[in-house]
C-alpha positions as YAML, in Angstrom:
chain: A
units: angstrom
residues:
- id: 1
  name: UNK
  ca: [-102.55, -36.88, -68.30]
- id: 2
  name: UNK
  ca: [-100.27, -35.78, -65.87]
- id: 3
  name: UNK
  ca: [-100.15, -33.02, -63.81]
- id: 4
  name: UNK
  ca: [-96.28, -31.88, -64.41]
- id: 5
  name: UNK
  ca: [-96.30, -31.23, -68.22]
- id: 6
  name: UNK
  ca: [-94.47, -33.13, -70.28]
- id: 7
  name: UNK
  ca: [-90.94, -31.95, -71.83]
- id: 8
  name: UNK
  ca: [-91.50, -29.82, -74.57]
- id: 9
  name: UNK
  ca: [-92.47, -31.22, -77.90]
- id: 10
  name: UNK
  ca: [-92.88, -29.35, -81.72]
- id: 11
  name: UNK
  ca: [-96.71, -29.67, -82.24]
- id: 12
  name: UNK
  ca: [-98.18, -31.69, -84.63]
- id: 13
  name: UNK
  ca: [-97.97, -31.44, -88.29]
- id: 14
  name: UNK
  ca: [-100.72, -29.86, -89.19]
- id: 15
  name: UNK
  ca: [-102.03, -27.88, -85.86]
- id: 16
  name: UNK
  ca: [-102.72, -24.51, -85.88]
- id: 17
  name: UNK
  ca: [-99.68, -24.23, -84.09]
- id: 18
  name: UNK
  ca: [-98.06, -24.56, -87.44]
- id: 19
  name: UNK
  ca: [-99.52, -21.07, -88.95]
- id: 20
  name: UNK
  ca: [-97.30, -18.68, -89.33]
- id: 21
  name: UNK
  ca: [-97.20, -15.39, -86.49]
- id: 22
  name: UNK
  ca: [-98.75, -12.55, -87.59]
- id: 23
  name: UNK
  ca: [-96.23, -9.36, -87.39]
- id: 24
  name: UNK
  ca: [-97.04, -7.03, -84.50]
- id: 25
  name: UNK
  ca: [-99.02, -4.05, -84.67]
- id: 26
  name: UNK
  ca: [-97.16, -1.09, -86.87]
- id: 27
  name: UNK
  ca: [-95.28, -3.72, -88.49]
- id: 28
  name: UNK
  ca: [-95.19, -4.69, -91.83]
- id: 29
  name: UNK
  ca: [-98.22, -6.82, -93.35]
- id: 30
  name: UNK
  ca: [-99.73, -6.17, -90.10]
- id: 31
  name: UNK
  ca: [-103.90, -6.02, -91.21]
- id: 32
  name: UNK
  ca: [-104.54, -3.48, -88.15]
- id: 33
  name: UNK
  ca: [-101.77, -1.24, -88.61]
- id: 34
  name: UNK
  ca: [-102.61, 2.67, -88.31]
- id: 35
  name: UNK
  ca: [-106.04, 1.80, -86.38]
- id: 36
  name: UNK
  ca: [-105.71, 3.47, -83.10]
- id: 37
  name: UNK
  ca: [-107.06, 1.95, -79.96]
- id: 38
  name: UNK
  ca: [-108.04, -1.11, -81.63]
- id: 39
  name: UNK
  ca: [-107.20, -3.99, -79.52]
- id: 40
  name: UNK
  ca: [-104.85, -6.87, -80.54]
- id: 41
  name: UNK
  ca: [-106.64, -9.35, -82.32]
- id: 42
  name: UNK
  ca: [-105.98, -13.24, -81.59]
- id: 43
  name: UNK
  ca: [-106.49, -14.29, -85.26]
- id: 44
  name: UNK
  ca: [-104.73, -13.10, -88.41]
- id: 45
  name: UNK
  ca: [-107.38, -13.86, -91.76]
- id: 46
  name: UNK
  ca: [-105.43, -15.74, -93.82]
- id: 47
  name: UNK
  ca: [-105.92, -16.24, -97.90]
- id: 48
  name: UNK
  ca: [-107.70, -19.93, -98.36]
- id: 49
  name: UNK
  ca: [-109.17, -21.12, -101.13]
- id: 50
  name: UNK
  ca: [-112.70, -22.51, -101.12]
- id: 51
  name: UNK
  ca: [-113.15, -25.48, -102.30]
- id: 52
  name: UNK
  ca: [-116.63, -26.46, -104.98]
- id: 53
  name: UNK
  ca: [-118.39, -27.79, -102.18]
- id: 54
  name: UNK
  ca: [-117.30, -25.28, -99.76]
- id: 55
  name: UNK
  ca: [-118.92, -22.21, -102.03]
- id: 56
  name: UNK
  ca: [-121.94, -24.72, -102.71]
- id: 57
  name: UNK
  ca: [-122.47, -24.94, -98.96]
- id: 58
  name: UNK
  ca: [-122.40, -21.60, -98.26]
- id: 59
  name: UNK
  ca: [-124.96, -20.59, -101.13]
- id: 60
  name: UNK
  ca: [-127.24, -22.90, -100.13]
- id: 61
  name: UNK
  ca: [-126.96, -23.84, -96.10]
- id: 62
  name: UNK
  ca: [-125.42, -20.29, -95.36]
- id: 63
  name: UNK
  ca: [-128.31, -18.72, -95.27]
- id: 64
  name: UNK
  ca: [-130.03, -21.11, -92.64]
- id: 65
  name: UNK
  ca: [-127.49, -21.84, -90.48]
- id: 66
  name: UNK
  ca: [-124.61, -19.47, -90.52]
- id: 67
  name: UNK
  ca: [-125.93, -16.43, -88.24]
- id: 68
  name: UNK
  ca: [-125.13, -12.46, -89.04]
- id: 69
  name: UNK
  ca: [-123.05, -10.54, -86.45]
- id: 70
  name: UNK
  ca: [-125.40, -7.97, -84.93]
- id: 71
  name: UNK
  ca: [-124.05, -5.83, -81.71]
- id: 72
  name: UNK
  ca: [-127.27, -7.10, -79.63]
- id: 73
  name: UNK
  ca: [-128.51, -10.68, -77.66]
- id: 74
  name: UNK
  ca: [-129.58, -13.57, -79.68]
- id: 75
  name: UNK
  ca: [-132.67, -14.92, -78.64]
- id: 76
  name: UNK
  ca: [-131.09, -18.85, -79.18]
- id: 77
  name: UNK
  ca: [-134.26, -20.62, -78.16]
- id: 78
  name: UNK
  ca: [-135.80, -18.66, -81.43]
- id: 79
  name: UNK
  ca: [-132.52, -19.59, -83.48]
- id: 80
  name: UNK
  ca: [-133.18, -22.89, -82.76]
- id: 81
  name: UNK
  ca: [-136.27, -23.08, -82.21]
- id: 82
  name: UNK
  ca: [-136.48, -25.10, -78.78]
- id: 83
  name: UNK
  ca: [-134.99, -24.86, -75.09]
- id: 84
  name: UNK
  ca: [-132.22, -27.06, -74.78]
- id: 85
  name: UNK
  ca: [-128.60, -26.79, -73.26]
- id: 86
  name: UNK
  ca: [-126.13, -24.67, -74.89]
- id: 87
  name: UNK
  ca: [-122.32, -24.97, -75.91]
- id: 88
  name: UNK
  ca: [-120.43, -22.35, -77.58]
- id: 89
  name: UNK
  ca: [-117.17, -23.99, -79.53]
- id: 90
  name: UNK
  ca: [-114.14, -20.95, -80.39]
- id: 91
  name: UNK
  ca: [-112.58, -21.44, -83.46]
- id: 92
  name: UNK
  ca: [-114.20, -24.55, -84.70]
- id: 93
  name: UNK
  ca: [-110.91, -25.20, -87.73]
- id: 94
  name: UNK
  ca: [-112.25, -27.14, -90.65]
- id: 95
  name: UNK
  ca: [-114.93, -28.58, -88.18]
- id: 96
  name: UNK
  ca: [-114.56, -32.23, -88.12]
- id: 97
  name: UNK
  ca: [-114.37, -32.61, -84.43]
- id: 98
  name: UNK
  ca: [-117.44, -30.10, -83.81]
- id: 99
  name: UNK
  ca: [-119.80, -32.05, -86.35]
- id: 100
  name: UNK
  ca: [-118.82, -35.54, -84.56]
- id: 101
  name: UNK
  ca: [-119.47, -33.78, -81.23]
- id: 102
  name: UNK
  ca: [-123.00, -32.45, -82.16]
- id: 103
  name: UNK
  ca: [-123.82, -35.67, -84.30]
- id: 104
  name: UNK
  ca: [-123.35, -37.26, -80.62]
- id: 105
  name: UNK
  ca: [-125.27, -35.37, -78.91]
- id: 106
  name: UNK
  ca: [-128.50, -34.21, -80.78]
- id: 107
  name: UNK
  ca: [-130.60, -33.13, -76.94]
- id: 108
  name: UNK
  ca: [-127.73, -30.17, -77.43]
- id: 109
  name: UNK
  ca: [-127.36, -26.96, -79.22]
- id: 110
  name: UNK
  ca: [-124.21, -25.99, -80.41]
- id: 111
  name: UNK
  ca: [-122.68, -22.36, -81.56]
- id: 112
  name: UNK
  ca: [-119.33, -22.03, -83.89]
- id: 113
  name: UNK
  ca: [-117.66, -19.40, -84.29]
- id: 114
  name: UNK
  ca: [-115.10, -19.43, -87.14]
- id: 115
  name: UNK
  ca: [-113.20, -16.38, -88.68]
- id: 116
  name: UNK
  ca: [-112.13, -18.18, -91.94]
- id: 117
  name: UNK
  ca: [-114.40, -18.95, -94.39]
- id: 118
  name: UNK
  ca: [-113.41, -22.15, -95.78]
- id: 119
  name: UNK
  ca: [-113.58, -23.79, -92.43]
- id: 120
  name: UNK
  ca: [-117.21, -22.07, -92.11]
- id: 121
  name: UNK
  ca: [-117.68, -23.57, -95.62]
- id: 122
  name: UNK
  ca: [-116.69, -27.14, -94.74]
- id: 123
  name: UNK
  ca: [-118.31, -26.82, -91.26]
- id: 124
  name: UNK
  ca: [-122.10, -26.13, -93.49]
- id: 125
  name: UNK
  ca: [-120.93, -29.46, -95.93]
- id: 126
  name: UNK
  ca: [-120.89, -31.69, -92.45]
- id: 127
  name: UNK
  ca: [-123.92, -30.10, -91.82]
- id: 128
  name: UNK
  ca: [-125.79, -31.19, -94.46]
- id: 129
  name: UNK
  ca: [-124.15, -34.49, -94.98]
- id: 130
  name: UNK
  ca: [-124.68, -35.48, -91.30]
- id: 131
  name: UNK
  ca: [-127.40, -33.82, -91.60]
- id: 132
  name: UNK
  ca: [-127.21, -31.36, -88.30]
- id: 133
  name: UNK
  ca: [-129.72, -29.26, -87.18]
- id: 134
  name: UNK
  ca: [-128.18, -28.42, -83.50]
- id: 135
  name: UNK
  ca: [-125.66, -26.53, -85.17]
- id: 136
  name: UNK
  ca: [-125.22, -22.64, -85.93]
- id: 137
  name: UNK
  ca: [-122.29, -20.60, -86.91]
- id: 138
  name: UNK
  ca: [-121.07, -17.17, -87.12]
- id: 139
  name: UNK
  ca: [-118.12, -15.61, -88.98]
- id: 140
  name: UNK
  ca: [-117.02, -13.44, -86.88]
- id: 141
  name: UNK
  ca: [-114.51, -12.30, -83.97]
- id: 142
  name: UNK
  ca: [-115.36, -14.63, -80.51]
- id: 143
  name: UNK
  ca: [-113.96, -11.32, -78.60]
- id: 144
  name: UNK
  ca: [-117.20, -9.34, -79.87]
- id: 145
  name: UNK
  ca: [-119.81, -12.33, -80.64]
- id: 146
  name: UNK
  ca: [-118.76, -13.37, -76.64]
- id: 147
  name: UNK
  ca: [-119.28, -9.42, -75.32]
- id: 148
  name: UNK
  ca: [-122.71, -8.60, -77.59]
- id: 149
  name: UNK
  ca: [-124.66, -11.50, -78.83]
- id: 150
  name: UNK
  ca: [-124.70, -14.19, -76.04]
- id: 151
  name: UNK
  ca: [-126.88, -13.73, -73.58]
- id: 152
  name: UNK
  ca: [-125.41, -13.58, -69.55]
- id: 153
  name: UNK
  ca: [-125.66, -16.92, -68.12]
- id: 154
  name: UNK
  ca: [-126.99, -19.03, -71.80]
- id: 155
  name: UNK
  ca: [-124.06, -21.48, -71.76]
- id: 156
  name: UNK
  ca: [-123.59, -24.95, -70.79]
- id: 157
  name: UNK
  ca: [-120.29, -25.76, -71.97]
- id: 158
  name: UNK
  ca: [-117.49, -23.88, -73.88]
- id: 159
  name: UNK
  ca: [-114.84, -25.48, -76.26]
- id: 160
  name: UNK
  ca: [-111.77, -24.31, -77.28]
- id: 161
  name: UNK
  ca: [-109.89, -26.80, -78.69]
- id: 162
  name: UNK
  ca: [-106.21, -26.24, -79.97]
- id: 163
  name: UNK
  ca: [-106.07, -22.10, -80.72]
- id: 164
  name: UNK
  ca: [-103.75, -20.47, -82.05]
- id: 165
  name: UNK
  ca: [-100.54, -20.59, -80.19]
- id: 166
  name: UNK
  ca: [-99.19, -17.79, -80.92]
- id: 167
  name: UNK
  ca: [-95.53, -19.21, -80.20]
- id: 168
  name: UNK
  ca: [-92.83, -16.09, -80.49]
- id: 169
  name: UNK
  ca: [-92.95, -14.20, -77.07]
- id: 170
  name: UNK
  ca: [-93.33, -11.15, -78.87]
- id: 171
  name: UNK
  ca: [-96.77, -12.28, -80.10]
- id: 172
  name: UNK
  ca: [-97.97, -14.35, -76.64]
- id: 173
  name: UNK
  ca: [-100.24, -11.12, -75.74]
- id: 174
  name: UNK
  ca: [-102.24, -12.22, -79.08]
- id: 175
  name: UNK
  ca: [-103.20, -15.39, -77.04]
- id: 176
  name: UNK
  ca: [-107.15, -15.98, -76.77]
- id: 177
  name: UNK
  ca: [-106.86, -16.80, -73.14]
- id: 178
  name: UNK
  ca: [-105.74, -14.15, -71.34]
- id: 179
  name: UNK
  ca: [-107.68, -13.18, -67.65]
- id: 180
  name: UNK
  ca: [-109.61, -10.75, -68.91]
- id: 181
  name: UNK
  ca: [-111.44, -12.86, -71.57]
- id: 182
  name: UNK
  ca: [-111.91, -15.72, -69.44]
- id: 183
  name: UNK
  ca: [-113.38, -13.56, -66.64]
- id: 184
  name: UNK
  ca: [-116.12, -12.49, -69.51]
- id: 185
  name: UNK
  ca: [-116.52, -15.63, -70.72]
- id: 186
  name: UNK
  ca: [-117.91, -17.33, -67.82]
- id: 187
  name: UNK
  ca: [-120.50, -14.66, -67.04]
- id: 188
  name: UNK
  ca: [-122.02, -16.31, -69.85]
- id: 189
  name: UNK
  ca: [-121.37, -19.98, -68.84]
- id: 190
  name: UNK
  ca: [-124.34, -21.04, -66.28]
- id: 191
  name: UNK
  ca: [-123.37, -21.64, -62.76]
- id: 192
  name: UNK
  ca: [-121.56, -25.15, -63.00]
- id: 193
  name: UNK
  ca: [-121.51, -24.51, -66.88]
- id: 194
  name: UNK
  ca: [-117.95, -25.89, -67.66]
- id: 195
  name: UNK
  ca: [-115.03, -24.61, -70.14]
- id: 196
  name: UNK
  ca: [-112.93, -27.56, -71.69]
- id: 197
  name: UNK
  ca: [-109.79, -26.13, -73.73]
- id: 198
  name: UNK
  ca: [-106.75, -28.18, -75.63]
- id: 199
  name: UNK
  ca: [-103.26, -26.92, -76.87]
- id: 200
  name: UNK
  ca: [-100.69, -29.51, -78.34]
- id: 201
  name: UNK
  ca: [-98.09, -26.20, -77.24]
- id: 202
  name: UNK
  ca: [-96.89, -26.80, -73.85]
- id: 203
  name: UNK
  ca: [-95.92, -22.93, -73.20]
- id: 204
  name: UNK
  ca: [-99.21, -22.32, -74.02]
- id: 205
  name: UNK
  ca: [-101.11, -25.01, -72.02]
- id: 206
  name: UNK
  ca: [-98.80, -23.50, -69.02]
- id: 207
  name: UNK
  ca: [-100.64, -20.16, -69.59]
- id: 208
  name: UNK
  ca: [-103.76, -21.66, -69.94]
- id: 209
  name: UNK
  ca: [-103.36, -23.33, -66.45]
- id: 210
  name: UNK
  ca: [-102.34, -20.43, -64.83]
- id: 211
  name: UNK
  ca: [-104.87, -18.30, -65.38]
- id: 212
  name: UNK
  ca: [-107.54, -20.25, -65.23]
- id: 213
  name: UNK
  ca: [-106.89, -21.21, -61.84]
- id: 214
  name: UNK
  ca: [-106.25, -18.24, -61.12]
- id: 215
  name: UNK
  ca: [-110.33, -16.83, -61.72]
- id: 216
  name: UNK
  ca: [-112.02, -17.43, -58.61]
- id: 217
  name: UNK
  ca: [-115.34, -17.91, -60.33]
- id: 218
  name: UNK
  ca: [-113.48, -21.20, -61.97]
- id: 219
  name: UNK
  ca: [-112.68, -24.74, -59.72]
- id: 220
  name: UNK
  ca: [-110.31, -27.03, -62.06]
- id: 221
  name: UNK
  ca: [-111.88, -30.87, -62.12]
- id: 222
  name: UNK
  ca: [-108.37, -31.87, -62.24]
- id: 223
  name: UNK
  ca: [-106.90, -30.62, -58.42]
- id: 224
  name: UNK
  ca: [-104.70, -28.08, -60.21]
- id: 225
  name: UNK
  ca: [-103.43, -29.53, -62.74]
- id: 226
  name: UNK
  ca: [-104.50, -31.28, -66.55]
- id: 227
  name: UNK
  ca: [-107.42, -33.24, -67.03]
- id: 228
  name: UNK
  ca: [-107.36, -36.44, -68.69]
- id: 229
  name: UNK
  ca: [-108.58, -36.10, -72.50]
- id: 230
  name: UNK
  ca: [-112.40, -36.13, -71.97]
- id: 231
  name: UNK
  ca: [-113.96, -39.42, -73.91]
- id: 232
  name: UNK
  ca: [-116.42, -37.28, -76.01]
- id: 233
  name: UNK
  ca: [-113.63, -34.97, -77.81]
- id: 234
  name: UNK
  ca: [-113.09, -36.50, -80.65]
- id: 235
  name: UNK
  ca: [-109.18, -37.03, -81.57]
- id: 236
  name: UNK
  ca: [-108.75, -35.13, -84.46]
- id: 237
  name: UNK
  ca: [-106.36, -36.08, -87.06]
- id: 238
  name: UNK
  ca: [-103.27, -33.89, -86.75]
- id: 239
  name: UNK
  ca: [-103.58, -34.88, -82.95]
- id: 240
  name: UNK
  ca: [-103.49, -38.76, -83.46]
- id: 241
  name: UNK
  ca: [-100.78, -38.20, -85.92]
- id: 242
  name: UNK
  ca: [-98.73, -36.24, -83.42]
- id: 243
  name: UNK
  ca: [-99.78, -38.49, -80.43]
- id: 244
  name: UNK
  ca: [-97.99, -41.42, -82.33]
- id: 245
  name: UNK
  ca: [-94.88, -39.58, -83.22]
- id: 246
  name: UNK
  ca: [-94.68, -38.56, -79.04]
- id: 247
  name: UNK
  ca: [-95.86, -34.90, -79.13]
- id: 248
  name: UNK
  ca: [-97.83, -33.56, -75.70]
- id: 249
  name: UNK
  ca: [-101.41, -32.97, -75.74]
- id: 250
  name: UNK
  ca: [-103.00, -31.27, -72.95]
- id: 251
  name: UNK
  ca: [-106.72, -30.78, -71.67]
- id: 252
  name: UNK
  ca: [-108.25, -28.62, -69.09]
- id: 253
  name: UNK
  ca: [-111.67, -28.86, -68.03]
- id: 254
  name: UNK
  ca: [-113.08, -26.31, -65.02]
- id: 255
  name: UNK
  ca: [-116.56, -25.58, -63.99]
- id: 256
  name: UNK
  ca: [-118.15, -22.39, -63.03]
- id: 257
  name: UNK
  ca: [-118.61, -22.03, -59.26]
...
């Protein structure tokens, strides 16, 4: 990948890029509206329907793998019941790429976090297909799971892998990676823990650049620009399928200091 992004490209079909903006705060539809002080979210809960198996997995694996959202430290090596490395994947989608991920690498534990429930519902059907038992979940806002319930310092890796782009400028404040969340979010990454994110959105993947090289607890593997696309990210569908029809993909991988 090179370092000079490429010229701008629509992203792929079915990316999350696609979702439509959410209206700003005050405006009409907006789900926070009226709620003083409440900061901007960078997710909008969206109507889905859940599927047979969805509902099925989430009676019967819910309970043993998705996690409650408690204001307080999990103890992971009681979650899952041994000491082992730990990666924490934001916004895991319908969770294809984070079951093939965690299929590959069983000597790993691996945390989802997921706001909408059919992906949470489809992520507990690869669980017990696969079957997974490296994996657990929450349902929950990564802005308050990050800042209460993981522990300083518990994290290997981080993923976040094609987020919301957020694509009017009105709405670019709404973007997950902003300084402030990534200084947070590597006081819980272990020193020479690493963060690995992926936008098909080229404005985006600019902003991601920028400010992670800009947090001088960060060094970017790539000099200072992209990373190639690491081998053990899966290529999801929507990305192949853009890929082949010319549309940029970028990757950025930088360890903690």
């Amino acid at each position: 990948m090179p370092e000079t992004p490429h010229p701008a490209a629509p992203p792929a079909a079915d990316s999350a890029s696609e979702q439509p903006s959410a209206p700003e705060p005050g405006e009409a539809g907006d789900p926070h509206a009226g709620l003083r002080g409440r900061p901007l979210r960078s997710f909008v809960l969206r109507a889905g329907r859940l599927g047979t198996g969805q509902q099925r997995a989430l009676a019967d694996l819910g309970p043993q793998y998705l996690l409650p959202y408690a204001p307080r430290p999990l103890d992971l090596d009681a979650v899952f019941g041994r000491h082992a490395p730990r990666v924490l994947e934001i916004g895991f989608g319908m969770g294809d790429a984070t079951a093939q991920v965690a299929a590959a690498q069983p000597g790993t534990d691996f945390i989802g976090i997921e706001v909408h429930q059919p992906g949470v519902g489809a992520m507990l059907k690869h669980i017990g297909a696969l079957p997974l038992s490296n994996v657990r979940l929450l349902q929950h806002d990564a802005v308050e799971v990050l800042a209460h319930m993981i522990p300083p310092g518990a994290l290997t890796g981080v993923h976040i892998w094609f987020p919301d782009p957020w694509h009017k400028k009105r709405h670019n404040k709404r973007r997950l990676i902003q300084p402030d969340f990534v200084a947070a979010l590597i006081t819980r990454l272990a020193p020479g823990g690493y963060l690995h994110a992926a936008t098909d959105w080229q404005p985006y993947a600019e902003q991601m650049l920028a400010v992670m090289n800009a947090e001088p607890g960060l060094v970017n593997t790539a000099g200072s620009g992209y990373a190639p696309k690491p081998d053990w990210r899966p290529l999801t569908k929507f990305e192949d399928r853009g890929l082949k029809l010319g549309h940029g993909v970028w990757d950025l991988l930088f360890h903690r200091i």
